[in-house]
C-alpha positions, 0 to 999 in steps of 0.5 A: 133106587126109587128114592134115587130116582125121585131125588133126581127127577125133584133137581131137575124140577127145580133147576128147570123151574128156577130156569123157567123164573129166571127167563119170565122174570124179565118179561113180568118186570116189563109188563107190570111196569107198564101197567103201573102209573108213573108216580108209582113207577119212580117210587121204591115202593113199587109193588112186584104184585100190582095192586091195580092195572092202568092202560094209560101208557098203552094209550099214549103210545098209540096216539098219531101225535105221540113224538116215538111214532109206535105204529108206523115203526111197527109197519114198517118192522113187519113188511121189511122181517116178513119180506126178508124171511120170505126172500132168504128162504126162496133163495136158500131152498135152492142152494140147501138143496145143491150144497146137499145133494149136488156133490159138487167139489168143495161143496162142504167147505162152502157149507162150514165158510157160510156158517162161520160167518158169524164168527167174525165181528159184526163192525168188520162188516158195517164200515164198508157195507156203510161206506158201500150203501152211501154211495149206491144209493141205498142208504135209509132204502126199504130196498138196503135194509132188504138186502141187508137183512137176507144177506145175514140170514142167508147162511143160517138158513141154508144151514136149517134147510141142509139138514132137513135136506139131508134127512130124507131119504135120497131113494125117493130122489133116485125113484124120481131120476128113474121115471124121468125127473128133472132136477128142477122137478125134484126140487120143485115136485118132491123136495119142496113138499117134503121140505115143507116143515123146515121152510115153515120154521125158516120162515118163522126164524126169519122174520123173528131175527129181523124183527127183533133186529137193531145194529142194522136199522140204527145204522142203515136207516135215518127217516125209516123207523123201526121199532127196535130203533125207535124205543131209543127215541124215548131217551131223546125226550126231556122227561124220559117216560119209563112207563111209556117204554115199558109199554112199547116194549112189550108191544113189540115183544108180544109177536115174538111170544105169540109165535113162539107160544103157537110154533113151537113144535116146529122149532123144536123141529129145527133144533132137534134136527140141527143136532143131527149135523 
């Protein structure tokens, strides 16, 4: 029995570290290029373990004059995911909350149509919304990409926050009904202090998804760079820089890592409740 154990412990081991291997890979092959020079880059002797480390086109890449405009695409990727994150999850509190605790008719159905939205086919809505967006004027707009952004967060946040909703305790809620409260008091007094983990998390999943965000602003925008956007620009030039684009990619993914790395308790939060659906 102890040998069993042992031997089953040791495969989960492996397999979870192969997976681990196979996950980074990716990532290590990005950054190693982009710290390697260009001639070394081309060549087949390209060393996985690097044998020195260069900053050039870390360097390059943040200069005003460089022709893919790194840093104002960056600005311009974290105030549109950071208002979107911050827009979907003020609007999605109220309607978890109602579609949850409300019992209104329907209310389920409405649930199950908001989250199979993403079932269907991403172009059968990028024609019209195209066609829409022209003829109202926001088009290549901080404005279009906003309501773009949130639109499609919109129904996996109010699913996130539904299950938080519905894992405390209605008795609180009913104490509070018994001294008086309001519905706009519960919500605002009692559901959004103990929401507080699932809007962290919401928040966090926010701004990760528009960030990482690229159908949307090749699409929607022209003079407006994102950053997703403009690592396609290095592909224009005559001499396509692998190493520069190495670089820009791990820049960009560098958030990502960083917030994953420091909340990752709350968003193991959101999947272990979620399973609760």
């Amino acid at each position: 029995m102890i040998k069993r154990t042992f031997l089953t412990n040791l495969i989960i081991y492996l397999c979870s570290a192969l997976l681990v291997i196979f996950i980074l890979s990716p990532l290590y092959l990005v950054a190693v290029t982009s710290l390697q020079l260009e001639k070394d880059i081309r060549s087949p002797n390209l060393n996985l373990i690097p044998q020195y480390l260069d900053f050039r086109h870390y360097i390059a890449i943040f200069r005003p004059d460089h022709i893919v405009p790194v840093l104002p695409a960056m600005r311009n990727s974290l105030i549109v995911s950071t208002l979107a994150a911050l827009i979907s999850v003020l609007i999605a509190t109220p309607a978890a909350y109602a579609l949850n605790r409300m019992y209104f008719p329907k209310s389920k159905v409405i649930l199950r149509i908001l989250i199979s939205i993403y079932i269907l086919p991403t172009l059968l809505f990028i024609i019209p919304l195209y066609i829409a967006w022209v003829n109202l004027g926001l088009f290549d707009t901080y404005i279009g990409l906003l309501i773009l952004y949130t639109t499609f967060m919109l129904p996996f946040t109010v699913w996130v926050l539904g299950s938080f909703v519905k894992s405390i305790p209605i008795e609180i809620e009913e104490a509070a009904k018994i001294d008086g409260a309001t519905t706009t008091q519960l919500l605002t007094k009692i559901m959004i202090p103990l929401l507080r983990p699932g809007l962290f998390a919401c928040l966090i999943f926010g701004f990760v998804l528009s960030w990482v965000e690229f159908a949307t602003p090749l699409i929607f925008t022209s003079e407006i760079k994102m950053i997703t956007v403009s690592l396609g620009l290095y592909r224009s030039t005559v001499d396509i820089q692998i190493g520069q684009l190495a670089a820009a990619a791990a820049i960009i993914t560098l958030p990502v890592i960083l917030i994953t790395l420091i909340l990752q308790k709350q968003i193991q939060q959101v999947i272990l409740t979620g399973a609760d659906r």
